[in-house]
N, CA and C atoms as a LAMMPS dump frame, in Angstrom:
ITEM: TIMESTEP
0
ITEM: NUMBER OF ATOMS
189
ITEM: BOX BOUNDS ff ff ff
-5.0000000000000000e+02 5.0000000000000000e+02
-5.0000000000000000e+02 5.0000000000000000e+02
-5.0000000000000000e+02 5.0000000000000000e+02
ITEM: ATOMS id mol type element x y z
1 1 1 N -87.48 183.797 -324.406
2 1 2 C -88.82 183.372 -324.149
3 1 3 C -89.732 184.56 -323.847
4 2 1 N -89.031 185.369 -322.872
5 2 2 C -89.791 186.77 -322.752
6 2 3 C -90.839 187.157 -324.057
7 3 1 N -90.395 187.092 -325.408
8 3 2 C -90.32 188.082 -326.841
9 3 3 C -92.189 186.698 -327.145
10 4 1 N -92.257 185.685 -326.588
11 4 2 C -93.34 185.099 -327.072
12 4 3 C -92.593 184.085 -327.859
13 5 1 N -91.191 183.99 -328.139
14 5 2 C -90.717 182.892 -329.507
15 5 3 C -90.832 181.437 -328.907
16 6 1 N -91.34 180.548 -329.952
17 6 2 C -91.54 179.224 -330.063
18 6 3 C -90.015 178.632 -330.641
19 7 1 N -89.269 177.953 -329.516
20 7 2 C -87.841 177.781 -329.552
21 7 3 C -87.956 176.18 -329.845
22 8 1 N -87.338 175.199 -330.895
23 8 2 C -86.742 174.857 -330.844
24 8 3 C -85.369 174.361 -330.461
25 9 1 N -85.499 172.645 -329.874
26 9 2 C -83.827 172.676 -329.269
27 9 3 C -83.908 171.014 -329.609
28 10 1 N -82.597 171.11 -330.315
29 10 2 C -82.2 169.668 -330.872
30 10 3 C -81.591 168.833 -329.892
31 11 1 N -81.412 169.293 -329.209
32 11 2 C -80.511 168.317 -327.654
33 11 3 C -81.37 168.395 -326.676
34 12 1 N -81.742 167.773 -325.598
35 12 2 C -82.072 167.613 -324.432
36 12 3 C -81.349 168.919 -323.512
37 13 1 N -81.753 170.273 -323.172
38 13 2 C -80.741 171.247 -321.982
39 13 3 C -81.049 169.994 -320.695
40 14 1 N -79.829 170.764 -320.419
41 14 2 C -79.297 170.104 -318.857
42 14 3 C -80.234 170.577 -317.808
43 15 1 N -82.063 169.968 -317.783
44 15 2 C -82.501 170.694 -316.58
45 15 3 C -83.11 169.428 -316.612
46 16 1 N -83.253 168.516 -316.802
47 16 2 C -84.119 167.188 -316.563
48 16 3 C -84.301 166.599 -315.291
49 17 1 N -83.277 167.177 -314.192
50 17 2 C -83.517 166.87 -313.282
51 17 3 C -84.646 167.56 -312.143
52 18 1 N -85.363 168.307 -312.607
53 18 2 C -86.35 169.036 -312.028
54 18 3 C -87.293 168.806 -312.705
55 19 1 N -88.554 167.835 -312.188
56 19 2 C -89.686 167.721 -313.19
57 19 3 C -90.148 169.317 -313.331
58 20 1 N -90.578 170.577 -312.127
59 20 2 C -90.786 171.579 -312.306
60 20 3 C -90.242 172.528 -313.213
61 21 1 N -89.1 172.47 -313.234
62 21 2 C -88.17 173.256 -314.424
63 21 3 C -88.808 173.064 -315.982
64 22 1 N -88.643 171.42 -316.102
65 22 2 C -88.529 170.835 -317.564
66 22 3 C -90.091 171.161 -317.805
67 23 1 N -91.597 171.441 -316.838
68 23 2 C -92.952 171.44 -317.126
69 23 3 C -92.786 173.105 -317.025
70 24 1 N -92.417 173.972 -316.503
71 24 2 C -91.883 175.736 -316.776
72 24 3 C -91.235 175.391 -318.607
73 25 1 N -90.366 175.03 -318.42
74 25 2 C -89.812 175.906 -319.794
75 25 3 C -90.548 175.168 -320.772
76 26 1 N -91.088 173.539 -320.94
77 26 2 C -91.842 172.966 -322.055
78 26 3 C -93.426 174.004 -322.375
79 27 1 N -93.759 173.79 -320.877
80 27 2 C -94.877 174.074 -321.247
81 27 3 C -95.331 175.691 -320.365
82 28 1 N -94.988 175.576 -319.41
83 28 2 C -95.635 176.945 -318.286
84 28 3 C -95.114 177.964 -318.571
85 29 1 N -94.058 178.486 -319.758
86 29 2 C -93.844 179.477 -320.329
87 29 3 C -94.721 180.067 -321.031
88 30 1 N -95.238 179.42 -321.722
89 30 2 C -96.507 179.735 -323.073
90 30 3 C -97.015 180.259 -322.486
91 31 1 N -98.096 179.809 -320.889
92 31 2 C -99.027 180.49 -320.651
93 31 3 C -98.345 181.777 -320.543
94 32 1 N -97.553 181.899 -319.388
95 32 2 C -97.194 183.529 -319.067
96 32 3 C -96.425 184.622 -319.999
97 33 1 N -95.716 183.5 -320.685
98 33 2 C -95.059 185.212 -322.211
99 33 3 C -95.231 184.647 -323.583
100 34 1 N -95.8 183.412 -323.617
101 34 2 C -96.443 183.227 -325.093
102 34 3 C -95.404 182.449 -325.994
103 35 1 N -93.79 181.841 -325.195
104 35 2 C -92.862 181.081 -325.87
105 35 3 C -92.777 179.994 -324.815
106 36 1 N -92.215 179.031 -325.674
107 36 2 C -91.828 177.592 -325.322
108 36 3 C -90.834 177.31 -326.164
109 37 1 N -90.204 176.685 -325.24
110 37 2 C -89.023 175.631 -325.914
111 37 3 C -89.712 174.231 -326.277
112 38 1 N -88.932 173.298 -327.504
113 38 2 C -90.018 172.492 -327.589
114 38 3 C -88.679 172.012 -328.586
115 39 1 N -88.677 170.853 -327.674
116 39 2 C -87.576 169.68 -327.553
117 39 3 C -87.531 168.52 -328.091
118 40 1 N -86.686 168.435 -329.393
119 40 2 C -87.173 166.996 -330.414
120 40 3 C -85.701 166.559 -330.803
121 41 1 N -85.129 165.522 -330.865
122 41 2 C -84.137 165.17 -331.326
123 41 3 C -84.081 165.046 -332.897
124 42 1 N -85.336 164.058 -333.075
125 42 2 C -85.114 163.919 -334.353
126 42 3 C -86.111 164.678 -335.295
127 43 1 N -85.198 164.905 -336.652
128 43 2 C -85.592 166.197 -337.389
129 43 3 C -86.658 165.845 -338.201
130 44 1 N -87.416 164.991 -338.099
131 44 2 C -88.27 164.753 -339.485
132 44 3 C -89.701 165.092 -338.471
133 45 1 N -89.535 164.669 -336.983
134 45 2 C -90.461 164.862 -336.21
135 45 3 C -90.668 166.054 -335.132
136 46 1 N -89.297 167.03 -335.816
137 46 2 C -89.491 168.232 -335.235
138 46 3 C -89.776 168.903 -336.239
139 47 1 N -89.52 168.733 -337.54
140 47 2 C -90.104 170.074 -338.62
141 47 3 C -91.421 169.467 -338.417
142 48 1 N -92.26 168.301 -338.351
143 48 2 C -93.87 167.973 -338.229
144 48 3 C -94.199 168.619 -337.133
145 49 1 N -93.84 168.958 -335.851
146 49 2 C -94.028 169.353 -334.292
147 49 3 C -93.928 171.007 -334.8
148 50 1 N -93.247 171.383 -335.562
149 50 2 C -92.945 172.926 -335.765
150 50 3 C -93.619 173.349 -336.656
151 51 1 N -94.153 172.738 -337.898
152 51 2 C -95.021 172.791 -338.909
153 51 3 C -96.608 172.929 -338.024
154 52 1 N -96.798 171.834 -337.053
155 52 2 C -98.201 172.087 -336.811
156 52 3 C -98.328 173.284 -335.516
157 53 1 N -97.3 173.64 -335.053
158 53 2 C -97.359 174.868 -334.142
159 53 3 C -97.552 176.111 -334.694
160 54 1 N -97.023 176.235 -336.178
161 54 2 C -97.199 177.557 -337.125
162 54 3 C -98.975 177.134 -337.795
163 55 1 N -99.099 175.859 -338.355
164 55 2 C -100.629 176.171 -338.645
165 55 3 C -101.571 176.218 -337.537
166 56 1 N -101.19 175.831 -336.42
167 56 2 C -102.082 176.486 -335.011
168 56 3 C -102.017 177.629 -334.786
169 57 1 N -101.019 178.207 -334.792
170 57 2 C -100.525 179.729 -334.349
171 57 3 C -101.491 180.914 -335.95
172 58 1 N -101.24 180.342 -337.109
173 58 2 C -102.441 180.796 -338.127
174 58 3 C -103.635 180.608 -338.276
175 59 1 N -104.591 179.223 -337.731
176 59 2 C -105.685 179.182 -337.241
177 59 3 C -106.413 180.159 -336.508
178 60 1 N -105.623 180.36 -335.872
179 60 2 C -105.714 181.431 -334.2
180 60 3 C -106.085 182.782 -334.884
181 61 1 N -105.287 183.192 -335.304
182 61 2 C -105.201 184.028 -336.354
183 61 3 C -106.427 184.648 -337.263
184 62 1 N -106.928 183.222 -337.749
185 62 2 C -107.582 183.4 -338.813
186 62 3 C -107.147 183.481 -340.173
187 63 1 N -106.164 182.667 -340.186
188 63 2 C -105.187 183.072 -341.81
189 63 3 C -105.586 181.57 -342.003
């Protein structure tokens, strides 16, 4: 997460029991090093979730 990478994870990690944890690594990472994990089981609605994070991330851009 350090590096800024936008992580994919097909399983649920074992931190669900901390709403603080699971709102750090979903989301309160991004702000501070620019990666998130980003948590989808199923694949037709994680390549759509990962597809629109790369044309946001090129918007930004300007591409």
């Amino acid at each position: 997460m350090a590096l800024g990478i936008f992580t994919h994870l097909g399983v649920v990690p074992p931190v669900l029991g901390s709403a603080e944890v699971v709102k750090l690594l979903t989301a309160g990472l991004e702000e501070l090093v620019g990666g998130k994990f980003y948590v989808e089981t199923d694949p037709h609605k994680a390549a759509e979730g990962i597809i629109a994070h790369l044309k946001d991330k090129r918007r930004k851009l300007g591409l």
